[in-house]
MDTraj code that builds the backbone (N, CA, C; nanometers):
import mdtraj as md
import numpy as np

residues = "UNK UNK UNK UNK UNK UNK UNK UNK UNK UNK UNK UNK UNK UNK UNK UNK UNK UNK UNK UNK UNK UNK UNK UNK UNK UNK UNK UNK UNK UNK UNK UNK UNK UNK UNK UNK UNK UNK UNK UNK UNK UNK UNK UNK UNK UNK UNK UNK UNK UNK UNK UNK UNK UNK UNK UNK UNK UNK UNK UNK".split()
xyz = np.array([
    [-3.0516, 6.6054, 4.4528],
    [-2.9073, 6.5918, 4.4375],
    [-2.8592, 6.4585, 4.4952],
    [-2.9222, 6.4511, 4.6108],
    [-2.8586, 6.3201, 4.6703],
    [-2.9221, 6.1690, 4.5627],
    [-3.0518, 6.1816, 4.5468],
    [-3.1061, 6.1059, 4.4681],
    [-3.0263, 6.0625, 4.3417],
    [-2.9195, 6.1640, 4.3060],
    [-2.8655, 6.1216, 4.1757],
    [-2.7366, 6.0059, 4.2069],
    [-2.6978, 6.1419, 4.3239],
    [-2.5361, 6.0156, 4.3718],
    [-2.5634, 5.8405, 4.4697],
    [-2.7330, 5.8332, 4.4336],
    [-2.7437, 5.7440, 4.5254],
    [-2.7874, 5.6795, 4.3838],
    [-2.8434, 5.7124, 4.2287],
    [-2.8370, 5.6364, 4.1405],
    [-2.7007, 5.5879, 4.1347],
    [-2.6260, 5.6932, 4.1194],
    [-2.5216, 5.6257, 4.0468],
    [-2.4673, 5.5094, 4.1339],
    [-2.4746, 5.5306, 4.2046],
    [-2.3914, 5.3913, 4.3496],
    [-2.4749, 5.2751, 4.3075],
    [-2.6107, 5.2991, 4.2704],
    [-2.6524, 5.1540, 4.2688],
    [-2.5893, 5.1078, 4.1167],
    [-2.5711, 5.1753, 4.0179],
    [-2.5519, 5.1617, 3.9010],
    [-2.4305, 5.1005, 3.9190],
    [-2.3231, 5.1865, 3.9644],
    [-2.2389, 5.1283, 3.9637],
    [-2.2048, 4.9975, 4.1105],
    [-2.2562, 4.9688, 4.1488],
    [-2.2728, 4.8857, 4.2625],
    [-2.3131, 4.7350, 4.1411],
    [-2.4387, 4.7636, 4.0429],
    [-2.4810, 4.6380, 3.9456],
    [-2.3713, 4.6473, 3.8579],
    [-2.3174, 4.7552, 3.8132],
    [-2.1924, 4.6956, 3.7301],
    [-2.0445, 4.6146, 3.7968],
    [-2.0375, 4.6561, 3.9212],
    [-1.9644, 4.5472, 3.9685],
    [-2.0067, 4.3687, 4.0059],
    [-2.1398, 4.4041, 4.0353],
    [-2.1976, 4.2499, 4.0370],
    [-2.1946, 4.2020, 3.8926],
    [-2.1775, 4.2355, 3.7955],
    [-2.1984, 4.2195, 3.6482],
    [-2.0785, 4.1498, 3.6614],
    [-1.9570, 4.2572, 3.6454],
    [-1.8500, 4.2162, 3.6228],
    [-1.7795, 4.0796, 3.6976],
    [-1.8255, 4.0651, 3.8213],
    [-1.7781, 3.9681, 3.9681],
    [-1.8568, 3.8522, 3.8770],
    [-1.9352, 3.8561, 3.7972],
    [-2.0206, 3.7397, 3.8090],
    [-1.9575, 3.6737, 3.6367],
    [-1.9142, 3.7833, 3.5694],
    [-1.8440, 3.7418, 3.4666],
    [-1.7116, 3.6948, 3.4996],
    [-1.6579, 3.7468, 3.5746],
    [-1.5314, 3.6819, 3.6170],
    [-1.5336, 3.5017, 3.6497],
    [-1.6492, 3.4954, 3.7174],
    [-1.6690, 3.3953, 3.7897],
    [-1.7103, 3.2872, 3.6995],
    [-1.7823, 3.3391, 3.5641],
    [-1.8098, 3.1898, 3.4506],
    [-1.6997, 3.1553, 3.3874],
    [-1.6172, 3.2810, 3.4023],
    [-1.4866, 3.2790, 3.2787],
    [-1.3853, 3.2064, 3.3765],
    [-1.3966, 3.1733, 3.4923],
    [-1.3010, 3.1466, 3.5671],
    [-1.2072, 2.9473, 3.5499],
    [-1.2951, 2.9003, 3.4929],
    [-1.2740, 2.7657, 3.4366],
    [-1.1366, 2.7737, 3.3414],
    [-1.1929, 2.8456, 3.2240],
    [-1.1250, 2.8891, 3.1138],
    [-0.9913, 2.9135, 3.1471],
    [-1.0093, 3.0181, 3.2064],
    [-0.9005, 3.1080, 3.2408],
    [-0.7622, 3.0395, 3.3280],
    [-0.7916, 2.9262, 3.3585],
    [-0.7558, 2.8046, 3.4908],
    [-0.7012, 2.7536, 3.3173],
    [-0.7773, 2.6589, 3.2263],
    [-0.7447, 2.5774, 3.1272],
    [-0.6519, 2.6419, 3.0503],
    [-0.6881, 2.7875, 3.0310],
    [-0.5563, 2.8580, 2.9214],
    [-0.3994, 2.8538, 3.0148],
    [-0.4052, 2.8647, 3.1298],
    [-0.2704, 2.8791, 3.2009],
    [-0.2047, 2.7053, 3.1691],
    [-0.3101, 2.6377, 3.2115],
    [-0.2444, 2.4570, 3.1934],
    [-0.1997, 2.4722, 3.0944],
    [-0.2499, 2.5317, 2.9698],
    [-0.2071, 2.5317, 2.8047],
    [-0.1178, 2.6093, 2.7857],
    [-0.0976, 2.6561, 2.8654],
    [0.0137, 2.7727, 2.8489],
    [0.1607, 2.7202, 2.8447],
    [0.1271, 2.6263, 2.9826],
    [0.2093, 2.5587, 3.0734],
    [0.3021, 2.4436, 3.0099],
    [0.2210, 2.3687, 2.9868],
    [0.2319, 2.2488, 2.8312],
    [0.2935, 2.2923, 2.7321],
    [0.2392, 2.4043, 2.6836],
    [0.3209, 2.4672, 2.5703],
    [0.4770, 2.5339, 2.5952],
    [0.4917, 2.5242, 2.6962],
    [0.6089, 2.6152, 2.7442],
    [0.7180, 2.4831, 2.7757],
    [0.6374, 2.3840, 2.8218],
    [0.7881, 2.2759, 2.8918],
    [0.8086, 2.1607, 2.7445],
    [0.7038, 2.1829, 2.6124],
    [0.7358, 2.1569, 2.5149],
    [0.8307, 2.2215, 2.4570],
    [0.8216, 2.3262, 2.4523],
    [0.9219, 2.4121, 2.3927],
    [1.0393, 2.4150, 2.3932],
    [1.0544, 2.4173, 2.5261],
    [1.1861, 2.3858, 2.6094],
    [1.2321, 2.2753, 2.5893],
    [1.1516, 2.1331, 2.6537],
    [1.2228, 2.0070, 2.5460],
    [1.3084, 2.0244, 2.4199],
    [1.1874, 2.0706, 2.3251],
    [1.2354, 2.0606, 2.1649],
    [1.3852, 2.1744, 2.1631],
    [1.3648, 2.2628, 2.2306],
    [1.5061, 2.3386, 2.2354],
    [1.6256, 2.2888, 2.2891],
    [1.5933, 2.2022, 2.3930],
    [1.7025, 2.0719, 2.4507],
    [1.7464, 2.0141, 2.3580],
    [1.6271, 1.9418, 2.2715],
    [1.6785, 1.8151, 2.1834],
    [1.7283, 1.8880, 2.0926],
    [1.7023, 2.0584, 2.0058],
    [1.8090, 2.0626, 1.9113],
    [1.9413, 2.1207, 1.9728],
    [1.9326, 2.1494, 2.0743],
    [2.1001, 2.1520, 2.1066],
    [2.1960, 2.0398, 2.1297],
    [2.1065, 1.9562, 2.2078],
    [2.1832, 1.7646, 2.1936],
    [2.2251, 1.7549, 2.0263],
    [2.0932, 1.7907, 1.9292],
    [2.1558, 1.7317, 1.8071],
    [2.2774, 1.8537, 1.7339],
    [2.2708, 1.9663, 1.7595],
    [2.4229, 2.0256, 1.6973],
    [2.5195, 2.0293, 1.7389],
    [2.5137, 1.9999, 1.8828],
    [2.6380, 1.9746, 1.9406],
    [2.7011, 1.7830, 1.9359],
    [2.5915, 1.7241, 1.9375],
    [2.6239, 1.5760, 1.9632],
    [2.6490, 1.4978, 1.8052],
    [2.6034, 1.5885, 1.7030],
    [2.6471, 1.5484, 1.5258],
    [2.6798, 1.6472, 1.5030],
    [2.8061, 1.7636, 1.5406],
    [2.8354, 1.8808, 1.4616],
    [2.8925, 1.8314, 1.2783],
    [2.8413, 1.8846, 1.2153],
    [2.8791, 1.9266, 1.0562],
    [2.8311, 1.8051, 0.9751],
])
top = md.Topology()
chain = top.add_chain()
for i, resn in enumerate(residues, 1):
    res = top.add_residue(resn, chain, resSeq=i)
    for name in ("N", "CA", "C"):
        top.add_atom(name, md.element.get_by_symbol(name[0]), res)
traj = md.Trajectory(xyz[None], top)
C-alpha cells in the first residue's frame, strides 16, 4: 500500500520537474510576446490619437 502512494509521489514529483523545466525554455518567449504585446498596444493608442486629431481638427 505504501509502495503505491510512494509511486505516485515520485510520478508526480517528475511531472512537476517536467512541467518547471518547460516553463523554464518557454520562458524567453513568453518575456518577447508581452514586449509585442506592449508595442502593439501604444501603437494602437497613437493611431487612435491621430484619428481623433483628424475629425476633430478637419470636421466635414
Amino acid at each position: 500500500m505504501f509502495d503505491t502512494y510512494r509511486m505516485l509521489g515520485r510520478e508526480h514529483e517528475a511531472d512537476l520537474e517536467r512541467e518547471a523545466a518547460q516553463l523554464h525554455r518557454a520562458d524567453p518567449f513568453r518575456r518577447q510576446r508581452r514586449r509585442v504585446a506592449r508595442v502593439a498596444f501604444v501603437a494602437l493608442a497613437i493611431a487612435a490619437a491621430m484619428l481623433l486629431v483628424w475629425l476633430f481638427a478637419f470636421p466635414g
